[in-house]
N, CA and C atoms as a LAMMPS dump frame, in Angstrom:
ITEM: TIMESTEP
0
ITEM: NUMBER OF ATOMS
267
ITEM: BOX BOUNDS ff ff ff
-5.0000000000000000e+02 5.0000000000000000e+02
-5.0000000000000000e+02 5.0000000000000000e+02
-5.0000000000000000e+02 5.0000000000000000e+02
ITEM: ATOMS id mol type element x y z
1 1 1 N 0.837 -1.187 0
2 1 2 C 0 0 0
3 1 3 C 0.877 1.245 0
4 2 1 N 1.132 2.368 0.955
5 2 2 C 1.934 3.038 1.02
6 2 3 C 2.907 3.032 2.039
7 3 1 N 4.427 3.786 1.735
8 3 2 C 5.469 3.053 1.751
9 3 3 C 5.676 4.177 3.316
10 4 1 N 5.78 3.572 4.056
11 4 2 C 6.187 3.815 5.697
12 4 3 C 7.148 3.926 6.047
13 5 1 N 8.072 4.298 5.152
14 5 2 C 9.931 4.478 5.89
15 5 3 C 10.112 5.162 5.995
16 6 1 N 10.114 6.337 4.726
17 6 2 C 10.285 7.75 5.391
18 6 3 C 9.424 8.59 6.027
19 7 1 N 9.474 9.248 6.618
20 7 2 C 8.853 10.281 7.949
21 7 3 C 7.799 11.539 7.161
22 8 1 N 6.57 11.5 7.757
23 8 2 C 5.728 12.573 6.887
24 8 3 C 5.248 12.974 8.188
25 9 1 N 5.019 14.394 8.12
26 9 2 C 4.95 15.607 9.036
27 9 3 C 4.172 16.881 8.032
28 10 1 N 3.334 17.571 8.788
29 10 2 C 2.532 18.42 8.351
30 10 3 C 2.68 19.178 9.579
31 11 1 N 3.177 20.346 9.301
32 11 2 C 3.206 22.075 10.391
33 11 3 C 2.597 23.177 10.057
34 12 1 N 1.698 23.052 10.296
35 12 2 C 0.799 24.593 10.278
36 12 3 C 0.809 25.534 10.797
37 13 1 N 1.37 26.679 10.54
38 13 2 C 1.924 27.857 11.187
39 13 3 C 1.107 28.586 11.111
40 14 1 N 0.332 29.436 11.955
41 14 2 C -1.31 30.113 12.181
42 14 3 C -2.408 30.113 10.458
43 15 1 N -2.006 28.988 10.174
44 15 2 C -3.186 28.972 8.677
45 15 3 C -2.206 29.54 7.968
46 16 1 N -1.245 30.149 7.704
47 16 2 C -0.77 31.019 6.514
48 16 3 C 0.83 30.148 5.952
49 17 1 N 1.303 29.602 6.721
50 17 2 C 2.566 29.038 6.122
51 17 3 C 2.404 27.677 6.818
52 18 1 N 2.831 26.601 5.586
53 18 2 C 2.762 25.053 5.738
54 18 3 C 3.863 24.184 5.509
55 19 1 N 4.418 23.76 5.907
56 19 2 C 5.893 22.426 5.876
57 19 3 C 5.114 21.166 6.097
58 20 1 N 5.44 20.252 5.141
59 20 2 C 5.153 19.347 4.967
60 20 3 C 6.527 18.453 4.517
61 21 1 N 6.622 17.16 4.787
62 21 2 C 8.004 16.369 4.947
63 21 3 C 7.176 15.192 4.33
64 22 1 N 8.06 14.549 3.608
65 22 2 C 8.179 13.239 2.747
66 22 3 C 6.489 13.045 1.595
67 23 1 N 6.737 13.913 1.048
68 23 2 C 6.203 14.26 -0.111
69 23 3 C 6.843 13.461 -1.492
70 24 1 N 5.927 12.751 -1.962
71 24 2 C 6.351 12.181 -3.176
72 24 3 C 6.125 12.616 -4.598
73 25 1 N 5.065 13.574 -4.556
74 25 2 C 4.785 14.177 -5.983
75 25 3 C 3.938 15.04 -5.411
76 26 1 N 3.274 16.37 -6.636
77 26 2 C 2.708 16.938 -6.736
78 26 3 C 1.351 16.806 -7.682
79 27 1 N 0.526 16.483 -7.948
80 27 2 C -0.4 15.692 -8.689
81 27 3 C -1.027 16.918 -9.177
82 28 1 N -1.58 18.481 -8.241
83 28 2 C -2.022 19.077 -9.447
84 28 3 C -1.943 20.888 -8.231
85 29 1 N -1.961 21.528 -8.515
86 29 2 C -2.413 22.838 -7.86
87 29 3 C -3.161 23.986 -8.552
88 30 1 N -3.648 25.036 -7.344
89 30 2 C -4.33 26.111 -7.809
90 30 3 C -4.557 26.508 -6.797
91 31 1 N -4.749 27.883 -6.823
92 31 2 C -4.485 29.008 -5.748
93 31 3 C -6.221 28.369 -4.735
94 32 1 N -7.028 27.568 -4.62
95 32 2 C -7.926 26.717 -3.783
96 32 3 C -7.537 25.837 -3.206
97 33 1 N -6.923 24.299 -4.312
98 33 2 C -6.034 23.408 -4.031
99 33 3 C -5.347 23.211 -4.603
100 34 1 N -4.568 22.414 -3.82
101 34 2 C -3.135 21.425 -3.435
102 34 3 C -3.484 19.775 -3.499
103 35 1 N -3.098 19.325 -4.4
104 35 2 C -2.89 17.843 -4.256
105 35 3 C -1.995 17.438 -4.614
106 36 1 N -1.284 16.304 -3.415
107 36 2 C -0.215 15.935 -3.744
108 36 3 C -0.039 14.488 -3.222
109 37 1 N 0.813 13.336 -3.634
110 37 2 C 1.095 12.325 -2.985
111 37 3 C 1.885 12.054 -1.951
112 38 1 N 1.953 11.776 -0.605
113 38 2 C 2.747 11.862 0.62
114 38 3 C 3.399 10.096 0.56
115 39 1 N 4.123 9.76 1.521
116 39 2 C 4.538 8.469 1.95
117 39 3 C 3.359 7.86 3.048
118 40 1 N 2.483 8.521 3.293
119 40 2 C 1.261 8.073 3.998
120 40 3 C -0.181 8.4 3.536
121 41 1 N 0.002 8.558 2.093
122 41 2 C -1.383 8.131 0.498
123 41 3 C -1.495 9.772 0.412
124 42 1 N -2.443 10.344 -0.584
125 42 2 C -3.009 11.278 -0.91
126 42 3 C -3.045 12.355 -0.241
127 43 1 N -2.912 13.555 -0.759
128 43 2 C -3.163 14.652 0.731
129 43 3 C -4.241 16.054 0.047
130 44 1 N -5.168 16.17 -0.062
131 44 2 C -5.584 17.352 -0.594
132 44 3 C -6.132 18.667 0.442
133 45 1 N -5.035 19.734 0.1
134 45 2 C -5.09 20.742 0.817
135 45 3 C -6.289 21.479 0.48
136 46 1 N -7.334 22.616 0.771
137 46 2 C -8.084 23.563 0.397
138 46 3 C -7.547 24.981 1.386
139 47 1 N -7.906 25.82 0.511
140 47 2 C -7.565 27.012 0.909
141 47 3 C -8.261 28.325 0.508
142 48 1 N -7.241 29.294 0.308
143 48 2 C -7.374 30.827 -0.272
144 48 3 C -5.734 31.133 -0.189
145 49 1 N -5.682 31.738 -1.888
146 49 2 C -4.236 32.147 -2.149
147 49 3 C -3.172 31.228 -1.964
148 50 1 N -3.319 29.883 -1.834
149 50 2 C -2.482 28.672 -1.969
150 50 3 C -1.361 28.814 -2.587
151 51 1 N 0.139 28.912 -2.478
152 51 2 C 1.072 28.93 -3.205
153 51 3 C 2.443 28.16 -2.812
154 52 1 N 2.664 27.331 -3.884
155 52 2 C 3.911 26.393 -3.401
156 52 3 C 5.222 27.413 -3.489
157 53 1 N 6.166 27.484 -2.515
158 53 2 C 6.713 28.64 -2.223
159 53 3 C 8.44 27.681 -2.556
160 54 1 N 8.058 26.157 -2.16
161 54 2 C 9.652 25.511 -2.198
162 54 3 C 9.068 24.101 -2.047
163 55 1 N 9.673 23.163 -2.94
164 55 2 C 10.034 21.805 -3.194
165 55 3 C 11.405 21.35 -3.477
166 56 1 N 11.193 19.881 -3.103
167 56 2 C 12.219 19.629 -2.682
168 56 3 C 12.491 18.241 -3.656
169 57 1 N 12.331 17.532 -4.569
170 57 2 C 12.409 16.233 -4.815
171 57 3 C 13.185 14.932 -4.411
172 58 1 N 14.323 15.405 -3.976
173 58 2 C 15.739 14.76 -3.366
174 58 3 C 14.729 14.695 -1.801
175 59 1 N 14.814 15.498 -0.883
176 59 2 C 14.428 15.152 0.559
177 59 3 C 12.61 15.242 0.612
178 60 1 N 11.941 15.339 -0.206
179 60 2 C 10.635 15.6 -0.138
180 60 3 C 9.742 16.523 0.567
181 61 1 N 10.412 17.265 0.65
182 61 2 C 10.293 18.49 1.478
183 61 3 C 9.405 19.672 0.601
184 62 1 N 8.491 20.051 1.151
185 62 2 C 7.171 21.069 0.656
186 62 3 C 6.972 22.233 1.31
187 63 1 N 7.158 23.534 0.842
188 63 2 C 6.579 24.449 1.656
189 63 3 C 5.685 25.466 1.404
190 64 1 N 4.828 26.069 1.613
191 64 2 C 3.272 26.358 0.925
192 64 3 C 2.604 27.87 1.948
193 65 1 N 2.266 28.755 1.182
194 65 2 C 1.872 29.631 1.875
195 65 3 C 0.394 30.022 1.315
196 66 1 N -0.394 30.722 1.829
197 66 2 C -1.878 31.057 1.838
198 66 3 C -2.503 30.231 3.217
199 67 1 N -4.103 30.583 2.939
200 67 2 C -4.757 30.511 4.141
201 67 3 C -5.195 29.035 4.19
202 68 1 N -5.369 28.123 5.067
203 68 2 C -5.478 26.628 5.064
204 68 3 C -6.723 25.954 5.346
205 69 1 N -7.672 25.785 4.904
206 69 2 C -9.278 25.585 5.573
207 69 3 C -9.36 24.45 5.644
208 70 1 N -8.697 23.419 5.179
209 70 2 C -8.885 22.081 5.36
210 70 3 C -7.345 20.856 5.104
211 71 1 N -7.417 19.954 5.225
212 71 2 C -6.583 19.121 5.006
213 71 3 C -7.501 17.906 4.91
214 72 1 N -7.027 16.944 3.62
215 72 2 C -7.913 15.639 3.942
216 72 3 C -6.898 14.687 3.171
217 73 1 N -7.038 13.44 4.188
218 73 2 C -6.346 12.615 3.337
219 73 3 C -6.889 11.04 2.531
220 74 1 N -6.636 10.871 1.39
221 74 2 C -7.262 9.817 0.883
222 74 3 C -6.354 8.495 1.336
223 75 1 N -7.676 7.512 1.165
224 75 2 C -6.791 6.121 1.139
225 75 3 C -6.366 5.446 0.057
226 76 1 N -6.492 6.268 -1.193
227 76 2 C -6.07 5.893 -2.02
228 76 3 C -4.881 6.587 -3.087
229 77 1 N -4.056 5.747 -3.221
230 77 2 C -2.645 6.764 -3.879
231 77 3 C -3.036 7.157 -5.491
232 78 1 N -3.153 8.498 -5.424
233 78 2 C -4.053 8.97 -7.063
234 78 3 C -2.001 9.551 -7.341
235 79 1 N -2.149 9.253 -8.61
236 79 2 C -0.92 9.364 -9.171
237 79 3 C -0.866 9.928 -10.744
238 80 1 N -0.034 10.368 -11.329
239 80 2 C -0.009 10.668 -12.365
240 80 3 C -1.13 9.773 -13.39
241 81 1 N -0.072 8.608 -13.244
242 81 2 C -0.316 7.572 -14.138
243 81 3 C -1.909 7.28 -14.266
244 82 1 N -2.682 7.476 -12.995
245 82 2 C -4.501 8 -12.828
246 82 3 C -5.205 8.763 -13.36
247 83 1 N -4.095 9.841 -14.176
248 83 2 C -5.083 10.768 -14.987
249 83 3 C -5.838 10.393 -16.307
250 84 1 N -5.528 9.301 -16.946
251 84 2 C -6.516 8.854 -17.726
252 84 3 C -7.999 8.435 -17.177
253 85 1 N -7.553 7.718 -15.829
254 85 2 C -9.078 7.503 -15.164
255 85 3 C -10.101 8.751 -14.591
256 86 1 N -8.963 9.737 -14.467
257 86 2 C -9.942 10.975 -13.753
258 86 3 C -10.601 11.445 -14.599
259 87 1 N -10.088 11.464 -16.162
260 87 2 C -10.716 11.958 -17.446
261 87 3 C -11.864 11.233 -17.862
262 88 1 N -11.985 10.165 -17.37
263 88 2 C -13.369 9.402 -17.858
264 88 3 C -14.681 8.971 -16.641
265 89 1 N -14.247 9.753 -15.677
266 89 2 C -15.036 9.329 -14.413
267 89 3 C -16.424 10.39 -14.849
């Protein structure tokens, strides 16, 4: 399922600045949302003024500023390779 070795962490600094650790991809954004794949499945952020500020691909390291209204995480790992299925749903 998803891969549990490296360390995933989410820091929310009063709603406006976000660090996030062991990030595996970025799947899609826009100044609402953030979706991205973590080492512990799916993560879709919602917001206002959402902006990826620093990535990291080597340490997986994410850092994200705007206002934060939600966090949710799926149990299922949506991945690139999924965008043919999202196109026909």
């Amino acid at each position: 399922m998803f891969e549990q070795s490296k360390p995933h962490s989410i820091i929310v600094e009063n709603r406006r600045k976000t660090v996030i650790t062991g990030v595996k991809d970025v799947e899609s954004f826009n100044e609402n949302d953030i979706i991205i794949i973590t080492h512990s499945g799916g993560l879709k952020i919602r917001g206002k003024n959402l902006e990826i500020s620093k990535i990291s691909v080597e340490t997986g390291d994410l850092e994200m500023t705007g206002e934060v209204t939600s966090l949710h995480y799926s149990d299922h790992d949506r991945s690139p390779n999924n965008i043919i299925t999202k196109l026909f749903r």
